[in-house]
C-alpha positions in Angstrom: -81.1 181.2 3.9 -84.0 182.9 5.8 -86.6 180.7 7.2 -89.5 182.9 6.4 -92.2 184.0 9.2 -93.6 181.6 11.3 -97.4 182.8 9.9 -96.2 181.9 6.5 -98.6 179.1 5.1 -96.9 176.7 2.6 -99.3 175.2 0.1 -98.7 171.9 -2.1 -101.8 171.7 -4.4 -101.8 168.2 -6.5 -103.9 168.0 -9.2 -104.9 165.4 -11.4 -106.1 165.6 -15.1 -108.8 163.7 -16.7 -107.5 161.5 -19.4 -106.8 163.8 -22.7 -106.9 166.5 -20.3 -103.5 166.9 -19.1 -102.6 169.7 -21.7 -105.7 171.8 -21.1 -105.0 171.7 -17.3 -101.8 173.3 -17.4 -102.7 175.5 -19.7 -105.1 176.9 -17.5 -103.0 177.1 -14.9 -100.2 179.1 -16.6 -103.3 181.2 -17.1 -103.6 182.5 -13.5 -100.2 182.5 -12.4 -99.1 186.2 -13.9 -102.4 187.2 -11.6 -101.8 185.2 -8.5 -98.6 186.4 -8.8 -99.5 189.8 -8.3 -102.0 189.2 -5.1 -101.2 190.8 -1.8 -99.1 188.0 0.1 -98.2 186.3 -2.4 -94.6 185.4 -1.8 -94.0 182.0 -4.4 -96.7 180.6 -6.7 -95.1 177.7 -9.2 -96.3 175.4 -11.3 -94.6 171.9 -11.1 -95.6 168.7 -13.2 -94.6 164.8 -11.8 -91.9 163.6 -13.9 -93.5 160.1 -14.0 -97.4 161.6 -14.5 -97.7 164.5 -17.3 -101.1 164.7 -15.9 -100.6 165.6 -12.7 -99.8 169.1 -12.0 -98.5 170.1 -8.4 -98.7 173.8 -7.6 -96.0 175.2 -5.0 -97.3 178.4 -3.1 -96.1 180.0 -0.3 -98.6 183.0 1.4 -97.6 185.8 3.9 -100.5 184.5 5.9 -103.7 182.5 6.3 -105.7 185.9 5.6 -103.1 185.9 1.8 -104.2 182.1 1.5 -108.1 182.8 2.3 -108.2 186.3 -0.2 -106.5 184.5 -3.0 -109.0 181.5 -2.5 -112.1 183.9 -3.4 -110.3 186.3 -5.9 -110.7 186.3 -9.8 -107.7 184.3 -11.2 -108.3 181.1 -9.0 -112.1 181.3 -8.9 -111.9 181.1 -12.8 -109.6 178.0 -12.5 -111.6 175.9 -10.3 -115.0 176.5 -12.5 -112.7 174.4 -14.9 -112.4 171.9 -12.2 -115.0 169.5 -13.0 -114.3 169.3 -16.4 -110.1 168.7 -16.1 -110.0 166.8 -12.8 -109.9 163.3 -12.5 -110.1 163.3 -8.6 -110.5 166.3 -5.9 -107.6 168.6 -5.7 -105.1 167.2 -2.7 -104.0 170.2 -0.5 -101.4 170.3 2.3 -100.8 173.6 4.3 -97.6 173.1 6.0 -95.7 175.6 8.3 -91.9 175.7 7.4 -90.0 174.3 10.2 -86.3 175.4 9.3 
């Protein structure tokens, strides 16, 4: 198994719907992810939900780089999303970058 570069940013992304919102969320997400996909440094971008919370969806990225990260956080598939934000969220997203260790 390789461990990946050491400037590899590992992203957890929780997000939380609104009541009733739960389906729209992940629909919106499934959305973007043929896009983000497709962005420079992109190396994994998946779309998890909690087993015991349908409405909370929690995205599992991984990005060559922090300049990957910061490009996909101003291009056209996520900016889209998070105009959606208000309206599907029931709290603010929860982000963790995390640096894989082995």
């Amino acid at each position: 198994m390789t461990t990946g570069s050491k400037a590899e940013v590992h992203v957890v992304v929780v997000l939380k719907a609104r009541p009733g919102k739960g389906a729209a969320l992940l629909e919106a997400l499934e959305a973007i992810i043929p896009a983000v996909r497709r962005e420079d440094g992109c190396i994994r971008y998946e779309l998890t939900v909690d087993r015991a919370d349908a409405d909370r969806a929690v995205m599992l990225e991984v990005w060559r780089d922090e300049a990957a990260l910061g490009r996909h956080e101003t291009a056209a598939p996520f900016v889209s999303l998070a105009a959606c934000f208000d309206e599907l969220l029931a709290e603010p997203v929860a982000l963790l970058k995390l640096q894989h260790r082995m």
